[in-house]
Biopython code that builds the backbone (N, CA, C, O; Angstrom):
import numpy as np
from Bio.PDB.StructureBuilder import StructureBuilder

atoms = [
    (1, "UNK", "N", (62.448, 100.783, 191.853)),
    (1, "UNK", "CA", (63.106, 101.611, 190.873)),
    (1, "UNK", "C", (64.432, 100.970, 190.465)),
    (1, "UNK", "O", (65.368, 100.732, 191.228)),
    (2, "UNK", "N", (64.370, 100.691, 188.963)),
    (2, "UNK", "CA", (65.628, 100.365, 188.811)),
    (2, "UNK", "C", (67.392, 101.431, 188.783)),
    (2, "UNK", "O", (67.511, 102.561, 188.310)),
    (3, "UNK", "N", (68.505, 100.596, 189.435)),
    (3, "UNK", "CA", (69.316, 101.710, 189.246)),
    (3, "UNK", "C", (69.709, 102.006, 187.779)),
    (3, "UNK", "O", (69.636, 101.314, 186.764)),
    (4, "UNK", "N", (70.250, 103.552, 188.054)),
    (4, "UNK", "CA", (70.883, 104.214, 186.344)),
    (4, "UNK", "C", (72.476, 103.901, 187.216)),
    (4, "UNK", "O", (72.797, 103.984, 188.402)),
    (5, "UNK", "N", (73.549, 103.341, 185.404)),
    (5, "UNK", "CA", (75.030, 103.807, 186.083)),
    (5, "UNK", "C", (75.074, 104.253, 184.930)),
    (5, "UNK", "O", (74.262, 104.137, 184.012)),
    (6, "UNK", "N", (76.633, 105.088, 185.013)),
    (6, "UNK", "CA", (77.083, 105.552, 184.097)),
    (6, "UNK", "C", (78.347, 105.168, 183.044)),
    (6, "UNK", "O", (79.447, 105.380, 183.554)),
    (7, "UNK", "N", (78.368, 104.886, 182.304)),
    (7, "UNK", "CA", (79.392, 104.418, 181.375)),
    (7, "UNK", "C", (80.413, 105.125, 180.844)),
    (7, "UNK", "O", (80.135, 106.324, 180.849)),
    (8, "UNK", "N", (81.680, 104.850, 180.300)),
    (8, "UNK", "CA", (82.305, 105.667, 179.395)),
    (8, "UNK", "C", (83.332, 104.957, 178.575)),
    (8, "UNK", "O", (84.336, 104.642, 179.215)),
    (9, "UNK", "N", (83.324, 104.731, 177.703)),
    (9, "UNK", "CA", (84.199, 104.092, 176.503)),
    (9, "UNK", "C", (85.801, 104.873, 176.524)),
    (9, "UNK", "O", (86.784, 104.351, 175.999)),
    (10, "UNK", "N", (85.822, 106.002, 177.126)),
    (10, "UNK", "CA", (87.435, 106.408, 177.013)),
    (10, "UNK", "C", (87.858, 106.686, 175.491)),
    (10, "UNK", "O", (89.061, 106.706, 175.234)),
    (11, "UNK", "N", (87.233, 106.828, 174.814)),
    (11, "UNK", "CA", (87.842, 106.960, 172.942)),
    (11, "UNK", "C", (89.287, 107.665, 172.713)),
    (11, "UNK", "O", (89.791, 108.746, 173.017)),
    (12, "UNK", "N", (89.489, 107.086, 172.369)),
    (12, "UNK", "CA", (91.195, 108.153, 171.735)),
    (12, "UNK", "C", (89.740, 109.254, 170.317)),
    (12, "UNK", "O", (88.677, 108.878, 169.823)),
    (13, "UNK", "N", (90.445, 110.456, 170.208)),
    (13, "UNK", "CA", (89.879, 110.937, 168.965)),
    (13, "UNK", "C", (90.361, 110.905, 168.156)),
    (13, "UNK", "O", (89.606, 110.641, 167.220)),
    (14, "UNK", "N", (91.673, 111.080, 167.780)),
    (14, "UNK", "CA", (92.423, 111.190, 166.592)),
    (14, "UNK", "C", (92.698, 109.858, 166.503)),
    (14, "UNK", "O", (93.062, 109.052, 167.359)),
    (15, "UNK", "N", (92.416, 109.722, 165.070)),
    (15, "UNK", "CA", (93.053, 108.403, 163.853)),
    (15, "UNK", "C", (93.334, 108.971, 162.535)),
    (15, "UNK", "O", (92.764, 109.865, 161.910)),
    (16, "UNK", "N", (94.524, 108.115, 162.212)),
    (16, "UNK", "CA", (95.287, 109.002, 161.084)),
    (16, "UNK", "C", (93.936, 108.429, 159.418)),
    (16, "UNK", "O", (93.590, 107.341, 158.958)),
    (17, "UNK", "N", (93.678, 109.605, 159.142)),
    (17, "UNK", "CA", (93.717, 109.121, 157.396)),
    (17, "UNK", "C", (93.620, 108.353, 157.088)),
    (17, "UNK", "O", (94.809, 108.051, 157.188)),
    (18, "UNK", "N", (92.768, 106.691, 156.308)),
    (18, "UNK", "CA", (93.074, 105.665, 155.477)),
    (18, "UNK", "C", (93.872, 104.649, 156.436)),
    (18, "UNK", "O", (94.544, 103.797, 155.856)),
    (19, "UNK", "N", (93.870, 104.650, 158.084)),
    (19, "UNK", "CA", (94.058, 104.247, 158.624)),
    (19, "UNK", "C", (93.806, 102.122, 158.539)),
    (19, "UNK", "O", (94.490, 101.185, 158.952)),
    (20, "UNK", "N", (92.379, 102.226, 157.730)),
    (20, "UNK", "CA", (91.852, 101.529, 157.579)),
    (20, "UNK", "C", (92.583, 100.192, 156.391)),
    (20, "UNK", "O", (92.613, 98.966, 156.500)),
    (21, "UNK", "N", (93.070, 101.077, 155.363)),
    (21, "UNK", "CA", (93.717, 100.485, 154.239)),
    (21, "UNK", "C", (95.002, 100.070, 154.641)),
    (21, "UNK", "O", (95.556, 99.034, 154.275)),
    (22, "UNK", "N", (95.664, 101.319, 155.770)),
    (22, "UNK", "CA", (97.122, 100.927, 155.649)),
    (22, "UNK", "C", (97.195, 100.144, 156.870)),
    (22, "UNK", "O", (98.397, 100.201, 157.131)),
    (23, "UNK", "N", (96.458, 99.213, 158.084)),
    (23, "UNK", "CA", (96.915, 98.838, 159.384)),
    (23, "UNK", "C", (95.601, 97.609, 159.076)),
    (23, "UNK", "O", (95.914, 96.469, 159.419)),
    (24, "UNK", "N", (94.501, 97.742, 158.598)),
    (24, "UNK", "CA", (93.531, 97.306, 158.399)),
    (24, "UNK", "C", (92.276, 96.838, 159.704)),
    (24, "UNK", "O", (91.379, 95.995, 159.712)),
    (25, "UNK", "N", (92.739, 97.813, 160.682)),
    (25, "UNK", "CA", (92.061, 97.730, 161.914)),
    (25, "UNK", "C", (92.404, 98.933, 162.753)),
    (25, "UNK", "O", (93.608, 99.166, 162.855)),
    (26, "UNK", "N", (91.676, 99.637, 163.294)),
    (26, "UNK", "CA", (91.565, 100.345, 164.773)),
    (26, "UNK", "C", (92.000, 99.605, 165.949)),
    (26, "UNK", "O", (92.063, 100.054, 167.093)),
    (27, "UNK", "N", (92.289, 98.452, 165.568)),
    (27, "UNK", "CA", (91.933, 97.459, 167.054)),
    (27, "UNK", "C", (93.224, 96.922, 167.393)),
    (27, "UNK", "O", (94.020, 97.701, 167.916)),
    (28, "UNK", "N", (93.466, 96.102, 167.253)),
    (28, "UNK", "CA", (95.064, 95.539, 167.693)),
    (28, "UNK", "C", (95.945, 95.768, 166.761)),
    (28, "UNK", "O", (96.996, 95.208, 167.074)),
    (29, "UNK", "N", (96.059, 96.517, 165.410)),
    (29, "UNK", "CA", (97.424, 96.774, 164.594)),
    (29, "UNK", "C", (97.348, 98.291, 164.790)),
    (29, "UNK", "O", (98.349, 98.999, 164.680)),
    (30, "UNK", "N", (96.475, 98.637, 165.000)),
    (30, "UNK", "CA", (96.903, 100.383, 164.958)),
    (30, "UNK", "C", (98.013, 100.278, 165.761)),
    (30, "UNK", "O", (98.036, 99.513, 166.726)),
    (31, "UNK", "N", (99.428, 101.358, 165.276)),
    (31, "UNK", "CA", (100.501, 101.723, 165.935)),
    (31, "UNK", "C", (100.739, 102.179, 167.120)),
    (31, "UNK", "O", (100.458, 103.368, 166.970)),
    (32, "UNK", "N", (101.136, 102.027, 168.435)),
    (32, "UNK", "CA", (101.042, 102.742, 169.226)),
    (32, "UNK", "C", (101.863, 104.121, 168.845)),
    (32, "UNK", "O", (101.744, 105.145, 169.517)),
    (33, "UNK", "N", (102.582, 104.038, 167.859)),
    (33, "UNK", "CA", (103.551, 105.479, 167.548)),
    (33, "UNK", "C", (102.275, 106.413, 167.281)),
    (33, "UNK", "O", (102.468, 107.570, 167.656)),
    (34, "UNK", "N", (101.018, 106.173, 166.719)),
    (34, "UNK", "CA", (100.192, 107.287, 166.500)),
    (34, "UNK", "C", (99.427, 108.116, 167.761)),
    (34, "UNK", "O", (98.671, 109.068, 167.572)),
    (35, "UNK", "N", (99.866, 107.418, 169.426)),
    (35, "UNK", "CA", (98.970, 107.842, 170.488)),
    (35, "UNK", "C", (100.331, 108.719, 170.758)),
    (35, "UNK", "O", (101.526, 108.452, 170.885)),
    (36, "UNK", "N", (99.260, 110.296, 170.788)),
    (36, "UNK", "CA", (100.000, 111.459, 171.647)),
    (36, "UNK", "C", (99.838, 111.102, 173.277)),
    (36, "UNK", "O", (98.781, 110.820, 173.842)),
    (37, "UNK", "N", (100.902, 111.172, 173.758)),
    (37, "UNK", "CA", (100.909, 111.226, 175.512)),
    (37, "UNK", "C", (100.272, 112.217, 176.090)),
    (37, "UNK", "O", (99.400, 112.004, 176.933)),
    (38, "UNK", "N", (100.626, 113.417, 175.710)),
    (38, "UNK", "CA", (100.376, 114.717, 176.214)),
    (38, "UNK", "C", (98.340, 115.006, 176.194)),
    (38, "UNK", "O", (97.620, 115.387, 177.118)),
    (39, "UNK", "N", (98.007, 114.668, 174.904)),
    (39, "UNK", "CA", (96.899, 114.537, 174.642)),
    (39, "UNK", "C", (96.357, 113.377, 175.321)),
    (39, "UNK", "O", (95.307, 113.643, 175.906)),
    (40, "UNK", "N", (96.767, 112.088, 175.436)),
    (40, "UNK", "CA", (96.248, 110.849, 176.436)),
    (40, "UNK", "C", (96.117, 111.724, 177.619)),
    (40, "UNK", "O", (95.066, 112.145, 178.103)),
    (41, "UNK", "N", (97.509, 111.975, 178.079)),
    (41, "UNK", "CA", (97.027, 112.696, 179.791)),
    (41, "UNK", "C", (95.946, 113.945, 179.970)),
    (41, "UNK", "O", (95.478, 114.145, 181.090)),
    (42, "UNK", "N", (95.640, 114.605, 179.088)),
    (42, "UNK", "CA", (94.382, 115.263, 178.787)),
    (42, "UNK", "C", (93.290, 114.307, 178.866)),
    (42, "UNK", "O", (92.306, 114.370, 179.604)),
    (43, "UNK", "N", (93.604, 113.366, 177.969)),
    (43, "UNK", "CA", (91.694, 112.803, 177.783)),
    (43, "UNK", "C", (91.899, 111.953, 179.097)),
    (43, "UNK", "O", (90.879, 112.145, 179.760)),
    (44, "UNK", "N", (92.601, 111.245, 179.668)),
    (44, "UNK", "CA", (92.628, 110.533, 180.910)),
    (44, "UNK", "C", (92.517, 111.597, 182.173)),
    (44, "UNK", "O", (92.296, 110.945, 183.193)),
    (45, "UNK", "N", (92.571, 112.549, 182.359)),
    (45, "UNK", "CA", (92.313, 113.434, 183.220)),
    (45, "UNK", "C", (90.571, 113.648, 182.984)),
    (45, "UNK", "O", (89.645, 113.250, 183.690)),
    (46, "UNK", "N", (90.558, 114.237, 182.028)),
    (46, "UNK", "CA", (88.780, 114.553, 181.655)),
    (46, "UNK", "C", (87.627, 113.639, 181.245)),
    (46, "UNK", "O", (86.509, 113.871, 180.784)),
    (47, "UNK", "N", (88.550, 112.061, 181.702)),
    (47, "UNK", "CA", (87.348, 111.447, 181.350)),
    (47, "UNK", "C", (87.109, 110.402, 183.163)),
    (47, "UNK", "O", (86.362, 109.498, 183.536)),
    (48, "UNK", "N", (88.173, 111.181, 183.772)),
    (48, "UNK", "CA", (87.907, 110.503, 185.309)),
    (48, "UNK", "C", (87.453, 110.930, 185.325)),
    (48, "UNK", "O", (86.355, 110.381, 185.406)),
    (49, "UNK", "N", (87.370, 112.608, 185.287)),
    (49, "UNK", "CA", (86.819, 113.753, 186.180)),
    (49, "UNK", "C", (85.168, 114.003, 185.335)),
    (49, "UNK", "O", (84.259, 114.716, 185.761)),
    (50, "UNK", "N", (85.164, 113.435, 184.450)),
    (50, "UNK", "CA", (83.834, 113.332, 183.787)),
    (50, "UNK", "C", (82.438, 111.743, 184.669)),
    (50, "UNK", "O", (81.279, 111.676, 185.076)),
    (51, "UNK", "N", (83.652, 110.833, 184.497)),
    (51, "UNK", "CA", (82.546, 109.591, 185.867)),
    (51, "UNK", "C", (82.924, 109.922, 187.034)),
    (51, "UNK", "O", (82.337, 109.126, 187.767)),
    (52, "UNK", "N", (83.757, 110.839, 187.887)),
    (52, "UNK", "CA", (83.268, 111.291, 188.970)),
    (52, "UNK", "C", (82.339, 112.383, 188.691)),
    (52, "UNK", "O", (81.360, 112.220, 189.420)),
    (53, "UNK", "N", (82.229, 113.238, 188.094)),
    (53, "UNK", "CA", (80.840, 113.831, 188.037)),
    (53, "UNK", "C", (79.491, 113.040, 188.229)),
    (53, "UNK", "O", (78.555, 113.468, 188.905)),
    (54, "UNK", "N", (79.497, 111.918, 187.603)),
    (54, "UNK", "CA", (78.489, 111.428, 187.191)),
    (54, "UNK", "C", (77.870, 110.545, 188.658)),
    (54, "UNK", "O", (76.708, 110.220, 188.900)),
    (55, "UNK", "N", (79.329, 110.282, 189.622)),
    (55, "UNK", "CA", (78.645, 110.164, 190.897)),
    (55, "UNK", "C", (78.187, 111.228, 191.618)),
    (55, "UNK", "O", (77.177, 111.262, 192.322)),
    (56, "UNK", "N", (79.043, 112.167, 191.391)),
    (56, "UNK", "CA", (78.567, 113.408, 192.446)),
    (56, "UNK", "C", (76.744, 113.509, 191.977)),
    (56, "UNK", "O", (75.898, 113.452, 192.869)),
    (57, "UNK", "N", (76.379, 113.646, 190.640)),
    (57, "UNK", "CA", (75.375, 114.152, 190.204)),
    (57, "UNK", "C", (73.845, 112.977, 190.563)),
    (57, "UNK", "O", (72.637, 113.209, 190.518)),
    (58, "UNK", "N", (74.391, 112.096, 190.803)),
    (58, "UNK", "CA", (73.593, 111.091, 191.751)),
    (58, "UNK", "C", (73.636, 109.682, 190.821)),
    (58, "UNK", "O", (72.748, 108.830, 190.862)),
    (59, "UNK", "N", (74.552, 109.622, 190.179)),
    (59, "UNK", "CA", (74.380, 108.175, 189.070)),
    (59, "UNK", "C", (74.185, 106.947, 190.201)),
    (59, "UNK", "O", (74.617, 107.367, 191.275)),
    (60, "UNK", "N", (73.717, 105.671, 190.316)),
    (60, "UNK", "CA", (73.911, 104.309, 191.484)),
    (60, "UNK", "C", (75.282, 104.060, 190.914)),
    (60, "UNK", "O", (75.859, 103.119, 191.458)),
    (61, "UNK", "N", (75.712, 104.451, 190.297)),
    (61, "UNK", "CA", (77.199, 103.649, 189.928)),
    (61, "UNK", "C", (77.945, 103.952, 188.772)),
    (61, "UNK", "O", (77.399, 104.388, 187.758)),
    (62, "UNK", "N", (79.271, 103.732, 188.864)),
    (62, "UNK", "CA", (79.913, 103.744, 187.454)),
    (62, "UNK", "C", (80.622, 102.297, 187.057)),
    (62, "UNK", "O", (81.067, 101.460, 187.841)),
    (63, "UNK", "N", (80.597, 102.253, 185.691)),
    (63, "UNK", "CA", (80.813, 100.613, 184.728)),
    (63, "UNK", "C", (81.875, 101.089, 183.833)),
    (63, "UNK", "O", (81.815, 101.863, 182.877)),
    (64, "UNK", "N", (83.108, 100.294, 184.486)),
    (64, "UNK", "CA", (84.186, 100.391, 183.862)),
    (64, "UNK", "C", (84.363, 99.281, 183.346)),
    (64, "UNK", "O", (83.893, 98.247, 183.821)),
    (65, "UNK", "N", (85.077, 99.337, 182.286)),
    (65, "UNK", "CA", (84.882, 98.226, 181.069)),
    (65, "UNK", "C", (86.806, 98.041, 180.878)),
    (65, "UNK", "O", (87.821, 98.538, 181.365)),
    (66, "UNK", "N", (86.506, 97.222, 180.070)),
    (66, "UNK", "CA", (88.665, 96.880, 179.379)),
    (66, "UNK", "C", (88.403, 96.960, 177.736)),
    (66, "UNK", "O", (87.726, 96.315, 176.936)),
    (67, "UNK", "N", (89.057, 97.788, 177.685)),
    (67, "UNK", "CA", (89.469, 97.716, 175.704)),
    (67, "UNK", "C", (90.477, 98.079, 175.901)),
    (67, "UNK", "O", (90.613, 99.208, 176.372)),
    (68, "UNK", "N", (91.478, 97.355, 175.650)),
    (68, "UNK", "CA", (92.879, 97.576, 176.021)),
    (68, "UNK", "C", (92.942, 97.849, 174.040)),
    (68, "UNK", "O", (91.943, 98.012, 173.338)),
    (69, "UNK", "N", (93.986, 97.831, 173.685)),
    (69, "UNK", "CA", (94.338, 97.982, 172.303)),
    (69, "UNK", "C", (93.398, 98.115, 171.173)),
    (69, "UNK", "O", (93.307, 97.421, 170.160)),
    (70, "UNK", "N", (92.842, 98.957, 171.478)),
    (70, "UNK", "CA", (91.972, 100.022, 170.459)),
    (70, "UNK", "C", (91.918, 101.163, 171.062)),
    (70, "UNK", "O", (92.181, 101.600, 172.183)),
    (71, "UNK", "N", (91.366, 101.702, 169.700)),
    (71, "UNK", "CA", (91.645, 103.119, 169.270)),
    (71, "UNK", "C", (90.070, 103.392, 169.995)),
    (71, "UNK", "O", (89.936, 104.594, 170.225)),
    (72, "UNK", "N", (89.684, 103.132, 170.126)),
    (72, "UNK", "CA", (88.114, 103.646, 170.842)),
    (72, "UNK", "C", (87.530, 103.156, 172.553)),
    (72, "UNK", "O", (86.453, 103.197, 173.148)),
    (73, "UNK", "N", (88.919, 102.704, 172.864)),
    (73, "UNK", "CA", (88.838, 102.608, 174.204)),
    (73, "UNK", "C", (90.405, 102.727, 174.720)),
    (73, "UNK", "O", (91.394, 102.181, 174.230)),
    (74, "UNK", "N", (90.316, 103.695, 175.973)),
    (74, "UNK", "CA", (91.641, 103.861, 176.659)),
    (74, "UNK", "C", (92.234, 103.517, 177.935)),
    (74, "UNK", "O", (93.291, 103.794, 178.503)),
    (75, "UNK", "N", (91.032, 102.701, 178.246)),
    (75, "UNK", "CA", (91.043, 102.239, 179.342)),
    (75, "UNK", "C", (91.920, 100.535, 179.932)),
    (75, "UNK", "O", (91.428, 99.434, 180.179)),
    (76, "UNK", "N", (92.787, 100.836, 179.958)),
    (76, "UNK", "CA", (93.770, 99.357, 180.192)),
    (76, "UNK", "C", (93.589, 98.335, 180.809)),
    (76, "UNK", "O", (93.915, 97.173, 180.564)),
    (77, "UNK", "N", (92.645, 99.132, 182.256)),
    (77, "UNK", "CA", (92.342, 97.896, 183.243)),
    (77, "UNK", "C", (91.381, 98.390, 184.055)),
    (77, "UNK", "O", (91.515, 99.399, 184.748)),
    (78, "UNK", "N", (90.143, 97.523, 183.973)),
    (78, "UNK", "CA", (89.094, 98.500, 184.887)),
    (78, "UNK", "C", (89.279, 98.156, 186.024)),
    (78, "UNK", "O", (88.431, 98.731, 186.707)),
    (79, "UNK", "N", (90.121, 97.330, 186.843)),
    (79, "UNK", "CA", (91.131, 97.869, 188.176)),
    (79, "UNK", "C", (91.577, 98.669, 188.528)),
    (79, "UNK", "O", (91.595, 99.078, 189.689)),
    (80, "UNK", "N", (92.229, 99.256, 187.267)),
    (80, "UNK", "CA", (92.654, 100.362, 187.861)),
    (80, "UNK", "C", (92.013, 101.585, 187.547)),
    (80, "UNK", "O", (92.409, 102.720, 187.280)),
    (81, "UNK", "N", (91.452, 101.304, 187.602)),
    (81, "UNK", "CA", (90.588, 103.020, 186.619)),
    (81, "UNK", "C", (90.078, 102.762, 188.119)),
    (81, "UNK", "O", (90.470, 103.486, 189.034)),
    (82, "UNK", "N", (89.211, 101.727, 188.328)),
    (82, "UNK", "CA", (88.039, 101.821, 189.711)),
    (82, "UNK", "C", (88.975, 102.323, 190.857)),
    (82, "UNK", "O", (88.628, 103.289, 191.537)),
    (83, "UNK", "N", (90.001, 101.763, 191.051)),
    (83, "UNK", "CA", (91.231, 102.147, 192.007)),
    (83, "UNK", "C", (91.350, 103.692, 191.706)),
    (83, "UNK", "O", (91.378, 104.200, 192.827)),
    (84, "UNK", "N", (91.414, 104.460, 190.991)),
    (84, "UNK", "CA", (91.553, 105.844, 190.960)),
    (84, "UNK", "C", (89.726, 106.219, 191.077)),
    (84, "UNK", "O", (89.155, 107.073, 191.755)),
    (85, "UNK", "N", (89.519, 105.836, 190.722)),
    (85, "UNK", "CA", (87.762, 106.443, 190.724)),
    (85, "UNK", "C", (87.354, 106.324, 192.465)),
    (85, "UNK", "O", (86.601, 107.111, 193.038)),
    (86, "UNK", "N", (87.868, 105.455, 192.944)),
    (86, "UNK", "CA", (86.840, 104.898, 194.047)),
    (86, "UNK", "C", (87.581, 106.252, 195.352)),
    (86, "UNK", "O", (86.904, 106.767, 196.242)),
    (87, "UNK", "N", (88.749, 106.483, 195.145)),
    (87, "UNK", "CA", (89.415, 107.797, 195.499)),
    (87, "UNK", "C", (88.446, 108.932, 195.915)),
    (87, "UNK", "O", (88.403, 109.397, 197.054)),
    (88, "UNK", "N", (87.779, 109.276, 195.018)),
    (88, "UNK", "CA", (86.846, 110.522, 194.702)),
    (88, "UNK", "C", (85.537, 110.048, 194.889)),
    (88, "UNK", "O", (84.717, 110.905, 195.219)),
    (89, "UNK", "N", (85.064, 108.673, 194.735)),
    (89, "UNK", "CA", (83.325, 108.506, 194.609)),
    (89, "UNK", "C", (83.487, 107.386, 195.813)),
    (89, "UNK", "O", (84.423, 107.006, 196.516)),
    (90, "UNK", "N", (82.056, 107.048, 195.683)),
    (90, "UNK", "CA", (81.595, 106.270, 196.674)),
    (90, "UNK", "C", (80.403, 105.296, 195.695)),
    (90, "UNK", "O", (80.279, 104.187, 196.216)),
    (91, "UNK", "N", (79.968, 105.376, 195.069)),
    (91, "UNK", "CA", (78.944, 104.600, 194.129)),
    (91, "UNK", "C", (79.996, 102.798, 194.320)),
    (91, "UNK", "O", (81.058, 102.519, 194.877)),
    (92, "UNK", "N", (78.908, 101.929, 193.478)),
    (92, "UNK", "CA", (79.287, 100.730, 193.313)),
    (92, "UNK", "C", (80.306, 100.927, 191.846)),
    (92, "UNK", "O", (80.088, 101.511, 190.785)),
    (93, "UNK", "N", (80.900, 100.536, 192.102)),
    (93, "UNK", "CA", (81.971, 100.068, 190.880)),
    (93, "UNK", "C", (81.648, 98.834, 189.915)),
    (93, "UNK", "O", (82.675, 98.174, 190.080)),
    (94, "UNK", "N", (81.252, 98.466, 189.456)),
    (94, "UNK", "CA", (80.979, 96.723, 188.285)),
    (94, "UNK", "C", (82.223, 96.840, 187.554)),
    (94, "UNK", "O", (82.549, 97.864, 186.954)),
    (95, "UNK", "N", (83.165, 95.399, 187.630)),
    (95, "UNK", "CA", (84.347, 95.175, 186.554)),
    (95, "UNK", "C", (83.687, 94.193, 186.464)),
    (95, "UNK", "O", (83.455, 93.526, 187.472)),
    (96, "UNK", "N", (83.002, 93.680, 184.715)),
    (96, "UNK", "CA", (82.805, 92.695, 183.836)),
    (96, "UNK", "C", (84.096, 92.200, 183.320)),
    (96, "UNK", "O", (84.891, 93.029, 182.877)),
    (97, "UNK", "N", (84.342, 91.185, 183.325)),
    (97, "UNK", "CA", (85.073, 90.020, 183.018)),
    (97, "UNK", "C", (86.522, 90.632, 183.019)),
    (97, "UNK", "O", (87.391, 90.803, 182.164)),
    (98, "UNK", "N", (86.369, 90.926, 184.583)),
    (98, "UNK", "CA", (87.685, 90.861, 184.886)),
    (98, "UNK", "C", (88.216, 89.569, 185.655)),
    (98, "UNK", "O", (87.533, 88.795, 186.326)),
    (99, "UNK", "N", (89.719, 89.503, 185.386)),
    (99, "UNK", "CA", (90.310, 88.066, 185.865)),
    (99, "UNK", "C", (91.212, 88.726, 186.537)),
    (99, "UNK", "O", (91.505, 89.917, 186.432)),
    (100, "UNK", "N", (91.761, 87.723, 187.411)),
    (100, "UNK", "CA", (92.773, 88.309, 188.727)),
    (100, "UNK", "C", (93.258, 86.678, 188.838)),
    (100, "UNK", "O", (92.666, 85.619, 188.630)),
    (101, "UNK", "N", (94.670, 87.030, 189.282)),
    (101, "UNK", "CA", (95.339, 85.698, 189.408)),
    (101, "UNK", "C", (94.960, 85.069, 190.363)),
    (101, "UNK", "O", (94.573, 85.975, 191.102)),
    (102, "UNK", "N", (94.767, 84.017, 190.961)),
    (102, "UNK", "CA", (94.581, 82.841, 192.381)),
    (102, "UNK", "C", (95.456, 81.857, 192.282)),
    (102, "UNK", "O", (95.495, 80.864, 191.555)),
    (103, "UNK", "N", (96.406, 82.413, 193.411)),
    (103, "UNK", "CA", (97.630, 81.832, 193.704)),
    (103, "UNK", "C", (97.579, 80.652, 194.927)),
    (103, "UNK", "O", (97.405, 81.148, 196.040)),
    (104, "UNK", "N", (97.678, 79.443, 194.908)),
    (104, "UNK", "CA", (97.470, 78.241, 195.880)),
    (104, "UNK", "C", (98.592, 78.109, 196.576)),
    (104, "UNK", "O", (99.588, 77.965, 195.867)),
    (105, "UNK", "N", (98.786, 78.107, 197.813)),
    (105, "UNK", "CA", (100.283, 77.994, 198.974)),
    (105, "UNK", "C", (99.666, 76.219, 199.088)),
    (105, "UNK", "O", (98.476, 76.057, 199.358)),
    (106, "UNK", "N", (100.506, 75.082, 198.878)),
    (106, "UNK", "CA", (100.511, 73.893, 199.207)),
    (106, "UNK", "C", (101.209, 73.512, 200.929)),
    (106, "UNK", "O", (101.251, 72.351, 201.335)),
]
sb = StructureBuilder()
sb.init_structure("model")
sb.init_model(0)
sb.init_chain("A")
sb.init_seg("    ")
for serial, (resi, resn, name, xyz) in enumerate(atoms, 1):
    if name == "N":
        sb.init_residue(resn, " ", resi, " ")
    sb.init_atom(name, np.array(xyz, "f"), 0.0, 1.0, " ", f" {name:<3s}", serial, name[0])
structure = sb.get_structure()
């Protein structure tokens, strides 16, 4: 049997209006002046507590991803997301193309 995991993109919802014309991307020019905090700490609360569900409910795992600077992902570092996730679950964690420094003592 192959395993199921569970995913989650993290989306911001709100984007302003014609966003498109005036920044010409969602992705690295959108403003950070347009992200509410108050509303981030909402959707960052309900979207842990949404992939720990998804272990409790029997998923093999959750797949945390990096979209750092866009508007359709909120997730900064899937280090640290797994670092708060792994808190509450026990499933396998997968970070895709994550890099970590390797420091050499001579």
């Amino acid at each position: 049997m192959k395993d199921v995991f569970a995913f989650h993109l993290m989306p911001y919802p709100t984007i302003v209006e014609g966003y498109r014309e005036k920044y010409g991307s969602a992705w690295t020019s959108y403003p950070n002046s347009h992200f509410d905090p108050q509303l981030g700490h909402e959707l960052y609360t309900r979207y842990i507590d949404e992939l720990v569900l998804a272990a409790d409910v029997g998923f093999d795992g959750i797949c945390v991803n990096e979209h750092h600077q866009t508007n359709y992902g909120l997730m900064p570092s899937p280090n640290l997301i797994a670092g708060m996730l792994i808190q509450r679950t026990r499933p396998r964690i997968p970070t895709r193309r994550s890099r970590c420094s390797v420091t050499r003592s001579r």
